[in-house]
Residue, then its C-alpha position, 0 to 999 in steps of 0.5 A: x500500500x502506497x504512502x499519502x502524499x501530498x495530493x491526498x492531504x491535499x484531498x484532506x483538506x478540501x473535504x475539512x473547508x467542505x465541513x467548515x462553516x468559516x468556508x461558506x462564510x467566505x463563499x456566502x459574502x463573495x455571493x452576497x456582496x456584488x448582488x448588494x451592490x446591484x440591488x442597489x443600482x437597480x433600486x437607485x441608479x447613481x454611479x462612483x464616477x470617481x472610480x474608474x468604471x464607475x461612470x458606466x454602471x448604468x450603461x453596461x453591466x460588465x463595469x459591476x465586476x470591475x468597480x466591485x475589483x476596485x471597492x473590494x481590495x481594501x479589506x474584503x477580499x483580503x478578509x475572504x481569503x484570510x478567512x480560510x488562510x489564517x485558520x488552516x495552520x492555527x486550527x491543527x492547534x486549536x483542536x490539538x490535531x496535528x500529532x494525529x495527522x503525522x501518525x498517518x505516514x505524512x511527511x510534514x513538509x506534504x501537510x504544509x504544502x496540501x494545504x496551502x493549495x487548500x487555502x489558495x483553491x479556496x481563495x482562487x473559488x471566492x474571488x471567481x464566484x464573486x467575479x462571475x456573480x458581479x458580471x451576472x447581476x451588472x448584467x441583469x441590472x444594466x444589459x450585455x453592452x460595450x464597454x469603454x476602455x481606460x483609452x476611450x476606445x469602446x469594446x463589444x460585449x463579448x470581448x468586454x466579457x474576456x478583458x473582465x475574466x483576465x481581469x479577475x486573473x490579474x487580480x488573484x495575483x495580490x490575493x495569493x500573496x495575501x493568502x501568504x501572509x495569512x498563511x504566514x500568521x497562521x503559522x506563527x500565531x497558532x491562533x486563527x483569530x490573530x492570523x485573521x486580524x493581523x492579515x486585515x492590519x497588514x492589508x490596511x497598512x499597506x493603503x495607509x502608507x502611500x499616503x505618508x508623505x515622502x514615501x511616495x516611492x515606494x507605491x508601485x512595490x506595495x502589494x496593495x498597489x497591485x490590486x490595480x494592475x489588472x487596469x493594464x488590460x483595460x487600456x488600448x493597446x494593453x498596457x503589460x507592465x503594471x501586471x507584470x510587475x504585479x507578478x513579481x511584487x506578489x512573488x515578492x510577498x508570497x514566497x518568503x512568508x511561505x518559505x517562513x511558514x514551512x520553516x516554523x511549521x517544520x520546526x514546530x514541536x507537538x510532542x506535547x499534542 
């Protein structure tokens, strides 16, 4: 008989989100959130025209999921994927259930990695339910119609509906690197709630801090500034460097809080359960 791998603790850790109520949480408010907004334009007809795509939200329902993009970087879709990532170490903690786990012939490093591509499944599901829901509603709300670019150039439905999917792609670039630094604290805090809370400070710090005078410099290297790098598609023609700096910067996160998490995660002793 073959030992578990990491695909199948990978397998575990899908059907314990599938348990959870955290999970549904997470899934409920992606869903609920853009319906809320276009409720809301439906009843009363306004538009953010302070935001880019506001100012097409009666004309065209593909600019919903994009102001959705917009609106949600600051705390909610940081929240949703917190939610999951900043729970999925701390829990083994809470319910004492990591000594069991290694007694099935899992190799640590196997549990570290099943889960993060638990944890990033789950944030990858929240952000595209979401997408697809705003897109929906908008569309409902507003209609199937062209959509101007950020170079005033107008586009048909049907590659508005492509640019809007590359869009919510670009934008899982940040929240992975989010999902990281949750992962991170998880790690490090053993405590879900902590994990939560100090991924949402670390978040808002990162807005707060272009608004610091003399750091200005520092914008275009802030994860939070790459929450917009998805713009870059919305212009004629594409303007490919903001995302592919968003691809680096994001690394930049992401890849040292998990070389950190699974080192401590490695290292952590549950000898006493």
């Amino acid at each position: 008989m073959s030992r578990p791998g990491t695909a199948t603790v990978y397998r575990w850790e899908l059907r314990k989100l599938r348990a959870q109520k955290r999970t549904y949480l997470g899934l409920g408010a992606a869903v609920l959130v853009p319906v809320v907004f276009a409720v809301a334009v439906a009843i009363q007809p306004g538009e953010p025209a302070d935001v880019p795509f506001g100012r097409y939200i009666n004309d065209t329902g593909l600019a919903f999921p994009l102001v959705t993009l917009l609106f949600g970087s600051i705390w909610f879709y940081p929240l949703i994927a917190a939610l999951v990532s900043g729970d999925i170490f701390a829990n083994e903690d809470n319910n004492g259930t990591l000594k069991t786990i290694l007694t099935r012939s899992v190799e640590r490093s196997q549990i570290f990695f099943g889960k993060v591509l638990a944890a990033f499944s789950y944030s990858i599901l929240a952000i595209i339910i979401s997408g697809v829901v705003a897109t929906v509603a908008g569309i409902i709300v507003s209609g199937f119609n062209p959509i101007p670019t950020l170079s005033g150039t107008l586009e048909t439905p049907e590659r508005g509906l492509l640019l809007v999917a590359g869009s919510v792609g670009v934008y899982l670039m940040p929240i992975l690197a989010i999902s990281s630094i949750a992962l991170l604290l998880s790690a490090v805090f053993r405590n879900s709630a902590a994990a939560v809370v100090g991924t949402l400070m670390f978040s808002l710090l990162l807005q707060l801090v272009v608004i610091i005078p003399g750091l200005d410099g520092l914008q275009p290297y802030l994860l939070s500034t790459q929450f917009n790098s998805w713009q870059g598609l919305l212009r004629t023609p594409a303007d490919w460097d903001p995302i592919i700096r968003a691809a680096w910067v994001s690394a930049a996160y992401a890849l040292p809080a998990l070389a950190i998490a699974m080192t401590v995660f490695l290292r952590r002793d549950v000898a006493g359960g």
